[in-house]
BAFI-3210 file (N, C-alpha, C; in Angstrom, 3 decimals, decimal comma, padded with zeros to 6 digits):
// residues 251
n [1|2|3|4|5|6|7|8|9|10|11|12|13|14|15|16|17|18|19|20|21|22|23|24|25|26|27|28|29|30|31|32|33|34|35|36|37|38|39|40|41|42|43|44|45|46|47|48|49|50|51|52|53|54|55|56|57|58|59|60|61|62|63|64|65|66|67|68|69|70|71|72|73|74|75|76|77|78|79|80|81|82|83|84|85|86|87|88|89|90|91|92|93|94|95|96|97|98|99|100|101|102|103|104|105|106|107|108|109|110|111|112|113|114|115|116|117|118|119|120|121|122|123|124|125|126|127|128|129|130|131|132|133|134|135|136|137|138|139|140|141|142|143|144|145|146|147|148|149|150|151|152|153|154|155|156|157|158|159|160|161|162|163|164|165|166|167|168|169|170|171|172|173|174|175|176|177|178|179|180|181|182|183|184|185|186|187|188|189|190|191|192|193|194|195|196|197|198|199|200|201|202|203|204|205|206|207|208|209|210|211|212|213|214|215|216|217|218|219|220|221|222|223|224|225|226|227|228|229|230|231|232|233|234|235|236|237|238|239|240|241|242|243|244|245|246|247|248|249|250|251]
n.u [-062,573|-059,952|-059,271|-061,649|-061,767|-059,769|-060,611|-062,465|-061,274|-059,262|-061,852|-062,793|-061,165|-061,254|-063,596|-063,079|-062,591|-065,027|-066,444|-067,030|-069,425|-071,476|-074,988|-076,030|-075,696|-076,599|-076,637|-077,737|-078,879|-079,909|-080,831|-081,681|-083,241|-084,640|-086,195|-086,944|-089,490|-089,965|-092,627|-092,461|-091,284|-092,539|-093,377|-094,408|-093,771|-090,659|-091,674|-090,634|-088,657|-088,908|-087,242|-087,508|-088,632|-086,966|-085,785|-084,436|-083,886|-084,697|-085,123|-085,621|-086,164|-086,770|-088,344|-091,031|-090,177|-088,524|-085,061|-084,762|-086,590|-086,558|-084,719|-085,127|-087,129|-087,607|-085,062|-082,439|-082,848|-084,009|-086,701|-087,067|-088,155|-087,298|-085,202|-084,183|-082,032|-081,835|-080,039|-079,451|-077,536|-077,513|-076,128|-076,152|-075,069|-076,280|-075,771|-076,796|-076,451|-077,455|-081,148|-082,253|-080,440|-078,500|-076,651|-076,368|-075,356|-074,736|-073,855|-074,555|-075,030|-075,348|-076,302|-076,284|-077,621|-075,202|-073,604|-070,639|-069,022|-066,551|-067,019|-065,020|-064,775|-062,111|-060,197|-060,713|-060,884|-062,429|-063,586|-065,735|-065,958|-066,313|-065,405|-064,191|-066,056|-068,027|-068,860|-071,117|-071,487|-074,254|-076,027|-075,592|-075,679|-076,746|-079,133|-081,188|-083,366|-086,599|-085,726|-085,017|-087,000|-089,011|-091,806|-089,529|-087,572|-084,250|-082,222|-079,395|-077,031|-076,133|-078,712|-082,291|-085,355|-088,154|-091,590|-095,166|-096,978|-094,730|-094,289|-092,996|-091,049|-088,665|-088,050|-086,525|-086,689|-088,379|-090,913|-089,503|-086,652|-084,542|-082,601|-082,227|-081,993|-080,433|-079,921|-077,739|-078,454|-080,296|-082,798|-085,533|-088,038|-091,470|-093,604|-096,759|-099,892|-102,010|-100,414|-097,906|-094,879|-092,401|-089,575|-086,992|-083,051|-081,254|-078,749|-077,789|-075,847|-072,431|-070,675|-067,519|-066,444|-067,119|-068,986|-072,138|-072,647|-073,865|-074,596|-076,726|-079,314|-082,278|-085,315|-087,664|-090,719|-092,887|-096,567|-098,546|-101,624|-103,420|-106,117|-109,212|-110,128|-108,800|-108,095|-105,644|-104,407|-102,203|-100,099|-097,608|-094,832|-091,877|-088,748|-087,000|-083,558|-081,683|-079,071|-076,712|-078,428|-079,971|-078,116|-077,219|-079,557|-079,644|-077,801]
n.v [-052,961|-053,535|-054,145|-053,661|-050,825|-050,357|-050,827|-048,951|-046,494|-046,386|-046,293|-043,982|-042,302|-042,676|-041,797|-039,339|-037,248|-037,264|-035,721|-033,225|-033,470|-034,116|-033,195|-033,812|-034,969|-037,277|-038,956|-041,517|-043,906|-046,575|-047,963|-050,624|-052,242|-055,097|-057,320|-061,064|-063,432|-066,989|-069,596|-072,757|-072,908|-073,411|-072,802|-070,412|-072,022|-072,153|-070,439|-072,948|-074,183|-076,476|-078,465|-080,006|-083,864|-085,683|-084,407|-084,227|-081,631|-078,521|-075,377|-072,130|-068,716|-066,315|-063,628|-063,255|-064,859|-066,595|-067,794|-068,891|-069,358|-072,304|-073,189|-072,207|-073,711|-076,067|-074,787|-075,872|-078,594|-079,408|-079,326|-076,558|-072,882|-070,185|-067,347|-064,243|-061,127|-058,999|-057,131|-054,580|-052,888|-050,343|-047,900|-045,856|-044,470|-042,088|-040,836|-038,028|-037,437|-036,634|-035,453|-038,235|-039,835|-041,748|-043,370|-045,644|-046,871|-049,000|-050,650|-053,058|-054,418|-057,672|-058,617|-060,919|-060,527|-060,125|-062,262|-062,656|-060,079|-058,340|-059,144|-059,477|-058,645|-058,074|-058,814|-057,993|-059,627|-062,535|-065,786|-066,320|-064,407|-062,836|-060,624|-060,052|-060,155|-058,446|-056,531|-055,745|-055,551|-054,506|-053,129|-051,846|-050,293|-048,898|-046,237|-045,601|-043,510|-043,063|-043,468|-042,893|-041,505|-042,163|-043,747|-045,793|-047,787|-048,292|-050,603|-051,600|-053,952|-054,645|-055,181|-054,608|-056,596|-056,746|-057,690|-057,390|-058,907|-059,447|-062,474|-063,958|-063,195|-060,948|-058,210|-059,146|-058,103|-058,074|-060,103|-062,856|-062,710|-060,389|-059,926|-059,415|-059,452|-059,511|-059,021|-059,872|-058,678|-057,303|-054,581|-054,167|-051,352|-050,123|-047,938|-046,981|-044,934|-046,374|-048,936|-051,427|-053,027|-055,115|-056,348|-059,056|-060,207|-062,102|-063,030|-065,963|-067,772|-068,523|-070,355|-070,638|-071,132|-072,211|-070,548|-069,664|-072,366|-074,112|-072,796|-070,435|-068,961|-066,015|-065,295|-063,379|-061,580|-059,367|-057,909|-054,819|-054,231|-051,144|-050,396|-050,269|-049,027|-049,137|-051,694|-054,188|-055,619|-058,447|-060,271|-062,565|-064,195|-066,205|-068,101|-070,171|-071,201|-073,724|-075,321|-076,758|-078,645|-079,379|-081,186|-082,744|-084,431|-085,785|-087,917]
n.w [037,757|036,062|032,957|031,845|032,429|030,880|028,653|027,981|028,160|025,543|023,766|024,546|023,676|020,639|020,168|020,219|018,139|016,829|018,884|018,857|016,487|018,169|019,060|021,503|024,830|027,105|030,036|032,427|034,877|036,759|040,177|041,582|044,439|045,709|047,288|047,954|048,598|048,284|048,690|049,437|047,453|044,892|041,636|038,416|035,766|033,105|030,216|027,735|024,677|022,230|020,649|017,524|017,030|018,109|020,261|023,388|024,509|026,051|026,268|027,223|025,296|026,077|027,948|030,692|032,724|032,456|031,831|034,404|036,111|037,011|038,503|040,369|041,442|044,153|045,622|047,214|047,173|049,481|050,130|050,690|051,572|049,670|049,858|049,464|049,238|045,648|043,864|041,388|039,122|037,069|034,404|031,937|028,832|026,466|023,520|021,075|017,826|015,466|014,937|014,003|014,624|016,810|019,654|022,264|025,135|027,507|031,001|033,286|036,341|038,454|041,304|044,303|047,567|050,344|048,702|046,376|046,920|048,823|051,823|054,247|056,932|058,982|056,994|054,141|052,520|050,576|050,237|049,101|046,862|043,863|042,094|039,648|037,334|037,210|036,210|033,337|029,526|028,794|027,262|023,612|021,084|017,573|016,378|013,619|012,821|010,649|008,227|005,084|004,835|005,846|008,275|009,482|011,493|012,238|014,167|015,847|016,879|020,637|022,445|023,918|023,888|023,472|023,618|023,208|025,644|026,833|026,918|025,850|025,025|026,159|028,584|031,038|034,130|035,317|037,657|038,669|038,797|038,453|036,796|033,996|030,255|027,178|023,401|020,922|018,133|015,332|014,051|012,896|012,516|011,945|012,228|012,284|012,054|013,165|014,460|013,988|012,875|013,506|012,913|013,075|013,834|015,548|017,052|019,066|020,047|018,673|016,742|016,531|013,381|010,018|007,838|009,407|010,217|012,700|014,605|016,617|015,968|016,198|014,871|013,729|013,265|014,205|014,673|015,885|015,999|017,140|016,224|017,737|019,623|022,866|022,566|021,731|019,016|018,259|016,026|015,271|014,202|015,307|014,661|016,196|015,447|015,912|015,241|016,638|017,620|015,809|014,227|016,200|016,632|014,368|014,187]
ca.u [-062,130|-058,912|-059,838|-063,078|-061,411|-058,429|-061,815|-063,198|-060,157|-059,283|-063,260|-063,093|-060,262|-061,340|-064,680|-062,942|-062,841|-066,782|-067,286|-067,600|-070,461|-072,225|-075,898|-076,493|-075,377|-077,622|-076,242|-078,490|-078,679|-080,966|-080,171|-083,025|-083,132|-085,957|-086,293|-088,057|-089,782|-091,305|-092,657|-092,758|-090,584|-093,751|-093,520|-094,776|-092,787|-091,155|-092,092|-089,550|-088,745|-088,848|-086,079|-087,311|-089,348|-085,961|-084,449|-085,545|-083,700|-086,130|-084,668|-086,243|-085,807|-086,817|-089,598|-090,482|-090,281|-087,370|-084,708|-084,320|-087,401|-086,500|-084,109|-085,776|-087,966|-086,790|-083,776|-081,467|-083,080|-084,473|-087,915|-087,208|-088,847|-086,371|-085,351|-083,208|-082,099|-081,038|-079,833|-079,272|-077,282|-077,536|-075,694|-075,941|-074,972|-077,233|-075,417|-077,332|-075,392|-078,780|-082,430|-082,488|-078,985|-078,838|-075,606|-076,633|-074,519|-075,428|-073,230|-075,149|-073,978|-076,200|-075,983|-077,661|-076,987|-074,443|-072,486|-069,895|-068,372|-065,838|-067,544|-064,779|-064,711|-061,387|-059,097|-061,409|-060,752|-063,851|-063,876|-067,270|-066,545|-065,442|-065,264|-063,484|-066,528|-069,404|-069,896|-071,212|-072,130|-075,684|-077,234|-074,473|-076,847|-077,174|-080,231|-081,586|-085,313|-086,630|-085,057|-085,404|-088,410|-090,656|-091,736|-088,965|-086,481|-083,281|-081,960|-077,972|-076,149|-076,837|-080,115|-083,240|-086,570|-089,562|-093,294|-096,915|-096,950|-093,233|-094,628|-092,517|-090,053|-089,201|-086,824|-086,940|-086,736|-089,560|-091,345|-089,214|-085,574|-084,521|-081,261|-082,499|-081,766|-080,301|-080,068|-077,326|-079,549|-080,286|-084,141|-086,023|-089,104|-092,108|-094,301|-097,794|-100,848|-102,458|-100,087|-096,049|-094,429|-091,146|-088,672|-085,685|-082,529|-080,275|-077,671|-077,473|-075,000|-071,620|-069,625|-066,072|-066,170|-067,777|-070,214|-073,800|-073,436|-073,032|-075,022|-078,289|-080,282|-082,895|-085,482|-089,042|-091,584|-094,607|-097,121|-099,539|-102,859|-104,656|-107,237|-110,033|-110,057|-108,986|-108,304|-104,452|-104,200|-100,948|-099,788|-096,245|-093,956|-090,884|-088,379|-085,890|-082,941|-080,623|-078,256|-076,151|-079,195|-080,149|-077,462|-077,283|-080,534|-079,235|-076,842]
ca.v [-053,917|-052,925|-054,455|-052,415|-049,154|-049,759|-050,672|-047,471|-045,030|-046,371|-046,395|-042,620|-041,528|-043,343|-041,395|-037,504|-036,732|-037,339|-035,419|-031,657|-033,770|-034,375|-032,845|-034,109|-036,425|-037,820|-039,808|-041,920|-045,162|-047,395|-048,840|-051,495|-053,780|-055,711|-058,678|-062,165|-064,902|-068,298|-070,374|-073,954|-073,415|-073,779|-071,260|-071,390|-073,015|-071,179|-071,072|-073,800|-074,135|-077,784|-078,976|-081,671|-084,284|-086,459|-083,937|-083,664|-080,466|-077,302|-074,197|-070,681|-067,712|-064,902|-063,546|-062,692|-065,994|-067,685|-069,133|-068,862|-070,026|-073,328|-073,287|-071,747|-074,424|-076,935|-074,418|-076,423|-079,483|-080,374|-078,321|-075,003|-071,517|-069,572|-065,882|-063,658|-059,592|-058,803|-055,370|-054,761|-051,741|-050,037|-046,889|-046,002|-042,763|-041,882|-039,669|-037,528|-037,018|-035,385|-036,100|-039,128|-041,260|-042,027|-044,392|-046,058|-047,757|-049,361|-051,079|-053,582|-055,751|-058,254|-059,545|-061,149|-059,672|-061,715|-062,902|-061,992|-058,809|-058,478|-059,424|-060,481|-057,336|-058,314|-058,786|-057,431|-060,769|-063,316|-066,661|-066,241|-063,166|-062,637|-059,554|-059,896|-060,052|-057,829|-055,312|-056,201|-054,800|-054,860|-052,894|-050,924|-049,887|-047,466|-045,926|-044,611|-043,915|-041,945|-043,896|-042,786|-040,172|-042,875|-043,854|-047,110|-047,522|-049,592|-050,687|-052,486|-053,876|-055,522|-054,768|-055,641|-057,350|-056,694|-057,052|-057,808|-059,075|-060,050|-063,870|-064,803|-062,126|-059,582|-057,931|-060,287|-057,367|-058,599|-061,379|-063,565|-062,501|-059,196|-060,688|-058,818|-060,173|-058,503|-059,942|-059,337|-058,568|-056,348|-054,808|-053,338|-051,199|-049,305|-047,553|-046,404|-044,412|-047,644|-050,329|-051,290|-054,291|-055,388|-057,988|-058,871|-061,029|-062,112|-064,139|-066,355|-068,423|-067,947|-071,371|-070,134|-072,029|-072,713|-069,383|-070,020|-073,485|-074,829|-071,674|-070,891|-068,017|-066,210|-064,481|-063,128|-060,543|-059,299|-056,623|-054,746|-053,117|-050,713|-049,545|-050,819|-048,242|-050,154|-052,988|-054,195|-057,516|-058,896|-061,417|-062,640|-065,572|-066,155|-068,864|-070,672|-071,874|-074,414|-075,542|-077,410|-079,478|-079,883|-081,796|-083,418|-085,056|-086,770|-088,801]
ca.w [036,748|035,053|031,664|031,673|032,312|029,979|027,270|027,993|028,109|024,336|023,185|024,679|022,450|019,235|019,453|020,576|016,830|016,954|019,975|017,986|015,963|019,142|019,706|022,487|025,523|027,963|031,511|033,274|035,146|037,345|040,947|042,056|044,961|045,795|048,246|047,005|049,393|047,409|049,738|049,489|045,941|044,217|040,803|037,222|035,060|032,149|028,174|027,228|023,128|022,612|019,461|016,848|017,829|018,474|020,693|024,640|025,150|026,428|026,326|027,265|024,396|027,328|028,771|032,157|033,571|031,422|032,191|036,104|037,598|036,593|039,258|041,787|042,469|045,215|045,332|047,612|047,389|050,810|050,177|052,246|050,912|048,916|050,043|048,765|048,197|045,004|043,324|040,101|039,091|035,262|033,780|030,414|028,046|025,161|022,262|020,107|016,646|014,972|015,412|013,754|014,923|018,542|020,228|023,237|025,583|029,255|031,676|034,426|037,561|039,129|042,214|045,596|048,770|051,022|047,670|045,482|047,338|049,671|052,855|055,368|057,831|059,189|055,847|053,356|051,752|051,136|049,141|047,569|045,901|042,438|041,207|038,352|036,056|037,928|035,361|032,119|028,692|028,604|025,899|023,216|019,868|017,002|016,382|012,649|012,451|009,566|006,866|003,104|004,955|006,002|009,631|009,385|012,212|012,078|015,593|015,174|018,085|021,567|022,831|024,584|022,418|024,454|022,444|023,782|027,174|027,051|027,817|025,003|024,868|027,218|029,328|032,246|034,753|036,839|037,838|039,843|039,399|037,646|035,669|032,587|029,205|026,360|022,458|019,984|017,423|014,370|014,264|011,722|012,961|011,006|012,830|011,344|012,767|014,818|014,001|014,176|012,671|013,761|012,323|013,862|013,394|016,706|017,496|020,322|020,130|017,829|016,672|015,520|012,059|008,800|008,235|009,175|011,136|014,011|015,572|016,976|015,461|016,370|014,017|014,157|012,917|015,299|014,722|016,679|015,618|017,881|015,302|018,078|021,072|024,231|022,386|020,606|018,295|017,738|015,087|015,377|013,938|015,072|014,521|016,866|014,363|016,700|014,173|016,565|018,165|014,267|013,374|016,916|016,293|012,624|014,523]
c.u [-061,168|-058,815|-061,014|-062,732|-060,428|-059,565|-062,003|-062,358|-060,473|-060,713|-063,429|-061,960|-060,198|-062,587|-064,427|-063,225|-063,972|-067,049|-068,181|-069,236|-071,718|-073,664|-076,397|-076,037|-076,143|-076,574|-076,960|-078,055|-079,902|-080,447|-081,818|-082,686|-084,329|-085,981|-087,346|-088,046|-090,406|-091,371|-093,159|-091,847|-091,460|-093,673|-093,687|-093,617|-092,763|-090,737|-090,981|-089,669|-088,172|-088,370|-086,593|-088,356|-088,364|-085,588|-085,174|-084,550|-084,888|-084,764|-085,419|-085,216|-085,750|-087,882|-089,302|-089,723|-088,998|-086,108|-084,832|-085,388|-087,332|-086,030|-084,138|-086,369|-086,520|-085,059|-082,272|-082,037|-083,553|-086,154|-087,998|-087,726|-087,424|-086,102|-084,069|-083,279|-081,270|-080,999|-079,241|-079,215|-077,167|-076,871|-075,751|-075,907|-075,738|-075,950|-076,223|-076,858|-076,527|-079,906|-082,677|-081,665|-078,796|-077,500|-076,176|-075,800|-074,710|-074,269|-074,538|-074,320|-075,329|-076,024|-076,952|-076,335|-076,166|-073,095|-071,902|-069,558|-067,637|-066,004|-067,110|-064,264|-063,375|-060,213|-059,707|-061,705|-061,697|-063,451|-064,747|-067,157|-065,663|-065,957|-064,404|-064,349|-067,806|-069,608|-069,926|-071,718|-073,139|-076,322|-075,597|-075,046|-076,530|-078,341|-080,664|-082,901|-084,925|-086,046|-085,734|-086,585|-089,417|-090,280|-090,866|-087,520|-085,395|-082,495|-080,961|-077,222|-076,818|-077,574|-081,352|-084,521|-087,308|-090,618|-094,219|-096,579|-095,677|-093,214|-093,371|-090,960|-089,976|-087,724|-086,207|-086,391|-087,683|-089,747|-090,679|-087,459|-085,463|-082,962|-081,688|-081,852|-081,577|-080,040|-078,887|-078,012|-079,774|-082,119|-084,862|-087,723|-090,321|-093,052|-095,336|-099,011|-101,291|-102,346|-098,424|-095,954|-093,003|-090,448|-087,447|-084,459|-081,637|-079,634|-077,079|-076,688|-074,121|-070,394|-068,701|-065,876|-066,229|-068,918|-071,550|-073,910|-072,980|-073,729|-076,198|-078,841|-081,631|-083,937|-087,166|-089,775|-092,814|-095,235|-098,314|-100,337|-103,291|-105,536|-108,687|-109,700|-110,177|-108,595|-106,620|-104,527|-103,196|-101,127|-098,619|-096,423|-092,809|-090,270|-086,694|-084,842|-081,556|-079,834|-077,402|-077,040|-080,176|-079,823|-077,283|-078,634|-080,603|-078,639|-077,368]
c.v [-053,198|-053,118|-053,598|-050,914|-049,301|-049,714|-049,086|-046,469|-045,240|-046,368|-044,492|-041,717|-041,827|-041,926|-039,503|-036,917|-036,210|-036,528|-033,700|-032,030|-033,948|-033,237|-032,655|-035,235|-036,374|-038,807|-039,918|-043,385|-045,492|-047,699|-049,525|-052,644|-053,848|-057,156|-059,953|-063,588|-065,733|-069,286|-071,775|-074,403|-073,901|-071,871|-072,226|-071,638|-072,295|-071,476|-071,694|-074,091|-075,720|-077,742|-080,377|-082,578|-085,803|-085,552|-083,681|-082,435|-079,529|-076,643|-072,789|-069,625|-066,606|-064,916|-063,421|-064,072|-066,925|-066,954|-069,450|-069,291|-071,671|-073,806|-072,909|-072,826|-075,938|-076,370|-075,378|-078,097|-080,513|-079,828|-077,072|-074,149|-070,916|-067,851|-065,493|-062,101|-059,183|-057,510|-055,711|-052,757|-051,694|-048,663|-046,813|-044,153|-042,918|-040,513|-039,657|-037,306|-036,115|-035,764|-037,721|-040,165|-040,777|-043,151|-044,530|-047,480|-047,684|-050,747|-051,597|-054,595|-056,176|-058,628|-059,480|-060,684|-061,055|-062,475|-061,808|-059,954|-059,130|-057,909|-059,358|-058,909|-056,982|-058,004|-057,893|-058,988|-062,067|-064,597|-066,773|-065,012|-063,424|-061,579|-058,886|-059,678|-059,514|-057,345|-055,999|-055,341|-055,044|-054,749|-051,801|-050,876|-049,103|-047,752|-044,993|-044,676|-042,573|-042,660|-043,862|-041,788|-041,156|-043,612|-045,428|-046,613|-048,591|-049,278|-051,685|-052,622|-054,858|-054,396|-055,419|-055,608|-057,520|-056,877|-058,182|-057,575|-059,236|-061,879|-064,373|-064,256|-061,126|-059,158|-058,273|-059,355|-057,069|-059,670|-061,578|-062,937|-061,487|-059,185|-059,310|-059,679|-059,653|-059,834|-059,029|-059,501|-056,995|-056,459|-053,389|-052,964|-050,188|-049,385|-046,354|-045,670|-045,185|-048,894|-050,173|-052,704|-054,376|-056,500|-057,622|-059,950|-061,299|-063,432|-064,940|-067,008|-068,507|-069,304|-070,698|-070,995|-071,976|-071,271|-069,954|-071,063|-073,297|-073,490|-071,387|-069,208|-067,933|-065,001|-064,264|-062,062|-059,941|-057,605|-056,018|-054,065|-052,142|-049,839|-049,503|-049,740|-048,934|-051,766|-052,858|-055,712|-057,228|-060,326|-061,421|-064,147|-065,305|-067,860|-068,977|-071,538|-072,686|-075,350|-076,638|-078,852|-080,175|-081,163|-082,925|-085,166|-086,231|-088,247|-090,368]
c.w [035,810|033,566|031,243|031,746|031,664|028,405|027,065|027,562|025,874|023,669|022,850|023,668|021,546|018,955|020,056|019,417|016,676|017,686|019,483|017,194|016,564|019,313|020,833|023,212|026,365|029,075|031,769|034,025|036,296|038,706|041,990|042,964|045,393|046,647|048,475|048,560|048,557|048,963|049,285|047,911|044,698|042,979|039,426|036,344|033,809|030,717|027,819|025,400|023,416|020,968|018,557|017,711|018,738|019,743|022,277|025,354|025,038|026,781|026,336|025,987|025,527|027,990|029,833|033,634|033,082|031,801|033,634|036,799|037,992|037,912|040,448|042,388|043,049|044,775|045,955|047,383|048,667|051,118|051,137|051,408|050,855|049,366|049,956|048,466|047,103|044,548|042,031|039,585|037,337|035,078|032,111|029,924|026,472|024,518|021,188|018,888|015,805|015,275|015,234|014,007|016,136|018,338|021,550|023,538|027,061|029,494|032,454|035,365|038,670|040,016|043,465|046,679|049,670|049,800|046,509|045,657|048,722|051,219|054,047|056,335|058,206|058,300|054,370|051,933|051,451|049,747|048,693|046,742|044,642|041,821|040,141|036,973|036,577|036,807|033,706|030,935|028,197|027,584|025,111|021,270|018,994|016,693|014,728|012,382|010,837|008,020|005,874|003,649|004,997|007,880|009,932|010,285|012,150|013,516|014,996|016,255|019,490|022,154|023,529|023,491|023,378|023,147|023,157|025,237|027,899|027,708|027,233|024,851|025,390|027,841|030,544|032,915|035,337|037,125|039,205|040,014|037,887|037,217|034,921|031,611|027,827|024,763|021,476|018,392|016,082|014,150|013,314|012,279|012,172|011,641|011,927|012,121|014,142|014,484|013,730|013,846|012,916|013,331|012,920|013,414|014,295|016,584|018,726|020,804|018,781|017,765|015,827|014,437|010,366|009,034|008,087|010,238|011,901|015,240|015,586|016,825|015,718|015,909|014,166|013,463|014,032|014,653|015,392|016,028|016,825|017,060|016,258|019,152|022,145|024,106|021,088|020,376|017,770|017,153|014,787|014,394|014,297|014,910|015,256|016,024|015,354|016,121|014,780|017,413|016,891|013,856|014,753|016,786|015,284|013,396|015,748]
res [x|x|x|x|x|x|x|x|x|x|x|x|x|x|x|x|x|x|x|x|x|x|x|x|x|x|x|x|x|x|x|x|x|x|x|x|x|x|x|x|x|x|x|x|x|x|x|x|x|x|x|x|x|x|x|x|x|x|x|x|x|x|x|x|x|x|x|x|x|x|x|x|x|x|x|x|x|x|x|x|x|x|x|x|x|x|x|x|x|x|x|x|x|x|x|x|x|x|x|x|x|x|x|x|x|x|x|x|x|x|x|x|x|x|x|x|x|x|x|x|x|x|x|x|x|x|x|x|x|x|x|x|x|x|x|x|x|x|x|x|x|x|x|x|x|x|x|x|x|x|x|x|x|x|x|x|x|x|x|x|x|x|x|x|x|x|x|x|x|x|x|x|x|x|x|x|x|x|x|x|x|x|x|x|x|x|x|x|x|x|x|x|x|x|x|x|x|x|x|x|x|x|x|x|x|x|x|x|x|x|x|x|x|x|x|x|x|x|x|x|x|x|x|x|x|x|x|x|x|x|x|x|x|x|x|x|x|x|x|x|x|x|x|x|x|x|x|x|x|x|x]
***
């Protein structure tokens, strides 16, 4: 992708200045395929956020099961069992700047086997592929724990929002299809002997306008105890703010 490597070149010579400041760099990445049968198109159905009591949109926040199984079932529509291999490639570079400030930045590209690559043996040429937009920017963060000398971390940037079981929220990198799911999001964390509270503030949708409307926010707190050996209680709130299914509703 020539847009993606002309990003990069200029990203890499904005931050040379920086590089003497550097502690530490880290390279890693992921490469996962995995091969899925449903049979009969029969799957559970996933946590839908229901709008107003006017409004019959359902919309999934995350989790392991959200949005995609939706669509799994009766995939083509004639009841056949669903099968499929997908891979799911990740890279990412961690920079150290001192103990306490971390940059993290991850590249991913999803795809099922059979589509979207250039298949045709002959020409190299295939009409299902498009690889113009494979690689994506997944996760791209800073990192400051320690703030003011107390165990309080501040997380700034796109990122992933995992907590508990991930029923509700998660990194949808299991289950049924391993998409993943990242949140532009700002996250405030304080971590205590046997107990962590987290608040968060993301953005899921971005109307070019008027500041504030017309856009769908998405905000939360959760915290876990394990004071109980063997045993963690969580107590969350969060809040789904759909600003333009708000005002939809009035009308």
């Amino acid at each position: 992708n020539r847009r993606l490597f002309i990003a990069g070149v200029l990203m890499l010579c904005m931050v040379l200045p920086a590089v003497a400041e550097l502690s530490q760099v880290e390279v890693g990445g992921q490469l996962r395929i995995r091969g899925n049968y449903i049979s009969n198109m029969i799957a559970m159905p996933a946590p839908l956020v229901h709008y107003g009591p006017l409004s019959t949109l359902r919309r999934p926040i995350g989790g392991p099961f959200a949005p995609v199984v939706g669509s799994i079932v009766d995939w083509d529509n004639s009841g056949n069992d669903y099968s499929a291999v997908e891979q799911r490639t990740r890279l990412h570079v961690k920079a150290s700047f001192t103990e306490d400030v971390t940059a993290f930045i991850e590249l991913d590209s999803y795809d099922i086997w059979g589509e979207d690559f250039r298949s045709n043996y002959l020409t190299g040429a295939d009409g299902r592929a498009n690889t113009g937009d494979d690689v994506e920017l997944f996760q791209a963060y800073i990192d400051a724990k320690n703030l003011w000398g107390t165990p309080l971390s501040l997380r700034v940037g796109r990122q992933e929002l995992a907590f508990g079981s991930q029923w509700l929220v998660g990194t949808r990198d299991f289950a049924f299809l391993i998409t993943g799911i990242s949140f532009d999001a700002l996250r405030l964390t304080y971590t205590g002997e046997s107990f962590s509270v987290d608040a968060w503030a993301a953005k899921l949708q971005e109307t070019i306008g008027d500041f504030g409307e017309d856009d769908v926010d998405f905000y939360g707190v959760y915290a876990s105890c394990t004071a109980v050996e063997g045993h963690t209680f969580d107590a969350y709130w969060m809040l789904l703010n759909d600003d333009t299914v708000a005002k939809a509703d009035t009308h």
